[in-house]
N, C-alpha and C positions, 0 to 999 in steps of 0.2 A: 154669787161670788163676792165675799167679802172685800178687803183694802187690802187686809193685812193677808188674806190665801193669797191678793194678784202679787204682793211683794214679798210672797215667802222666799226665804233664803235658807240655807243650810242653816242649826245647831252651832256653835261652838263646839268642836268636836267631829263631825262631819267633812271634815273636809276630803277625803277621797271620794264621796260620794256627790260631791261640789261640782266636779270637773266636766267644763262643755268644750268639747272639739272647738277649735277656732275657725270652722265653715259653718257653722252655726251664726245666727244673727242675733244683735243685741237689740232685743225686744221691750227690755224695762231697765231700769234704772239699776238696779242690782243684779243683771246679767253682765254686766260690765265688770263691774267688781268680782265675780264667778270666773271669768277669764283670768282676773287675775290673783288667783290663787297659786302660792309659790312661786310668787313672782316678786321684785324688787318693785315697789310701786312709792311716791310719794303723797305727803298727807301732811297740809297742811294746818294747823290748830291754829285756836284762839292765844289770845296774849305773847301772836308772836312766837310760837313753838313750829317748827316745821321738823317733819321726821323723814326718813329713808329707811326703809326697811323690807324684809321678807315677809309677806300676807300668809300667815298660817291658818286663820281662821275669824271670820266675821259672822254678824247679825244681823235682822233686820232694821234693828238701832244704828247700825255703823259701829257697833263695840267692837274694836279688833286688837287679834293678837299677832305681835311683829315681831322677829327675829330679826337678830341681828343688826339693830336699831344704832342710824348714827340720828344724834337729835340735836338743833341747832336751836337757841333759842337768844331774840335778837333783844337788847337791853336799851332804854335808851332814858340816858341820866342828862337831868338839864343842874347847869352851874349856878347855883344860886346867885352869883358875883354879874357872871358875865351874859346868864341867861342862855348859852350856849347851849346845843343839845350835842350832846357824848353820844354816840352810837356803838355798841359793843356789840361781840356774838360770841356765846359761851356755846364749846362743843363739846358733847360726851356721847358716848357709844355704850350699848345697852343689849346684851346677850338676846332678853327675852322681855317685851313690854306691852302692858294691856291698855288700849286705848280706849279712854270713854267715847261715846259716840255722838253725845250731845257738844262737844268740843272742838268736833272735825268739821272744819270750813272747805277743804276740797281734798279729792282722793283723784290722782292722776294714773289710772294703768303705764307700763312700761312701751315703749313705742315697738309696733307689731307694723309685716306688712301682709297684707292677707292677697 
């Protein structure tokens, strides 16, 4: 048994064929993320980008596709004068967006009680 058979994950594409009952146990690391398919889950990125969105479909990379994306991404400008750091958060909201997987620093499922 290969790395990559123990951590298969659905296609892109795949996702009704995704779906494990939630009496079921999370066994690996991407059974986790299998729960949360159609679900509002958060995802944190690199440089400060944090997203919320609807999980339509992932990989074994982490590359995922999110619906209805609000994405929050935090700026932070220092004053040349006063050396001060400016902290800003730009918000935009995003129909349908593909997230590289080499980018994502955490992925949170949506709070379940089983």
């Amino acid at each position: 048994l290969s790395i990559l058979h123990a951590f298969a994950a659905p296609k892109i594409g795949k996702m009704s064929e995704a779906k494990i009952s939630a009496s079921q146990t999370v066994e690996e690391p991407l059974d986790l993320i299998k729960l949360s398919l159609d679900e509002r889950i958060f995802v944190k990125c690199r440089g400060g980008r944090v997203l919320r969105g609807r999980l339509h479909a992932y990989d074994t990379h982490l590359n995922m596709v999110l619906g209805k994306v609000t994405e929050e991404i935090t700026i932070i400008d220092i004053d040349e004068e006063t050396y001060e750091e400016n902290v800003r958060v730009e918000k935009r909201t995003v129909e349908l967006l593909f997230v590289r997987g080499d980018t994502v620093v955490l992925v949170s499922p949506p709070l379940r009680t089983f």
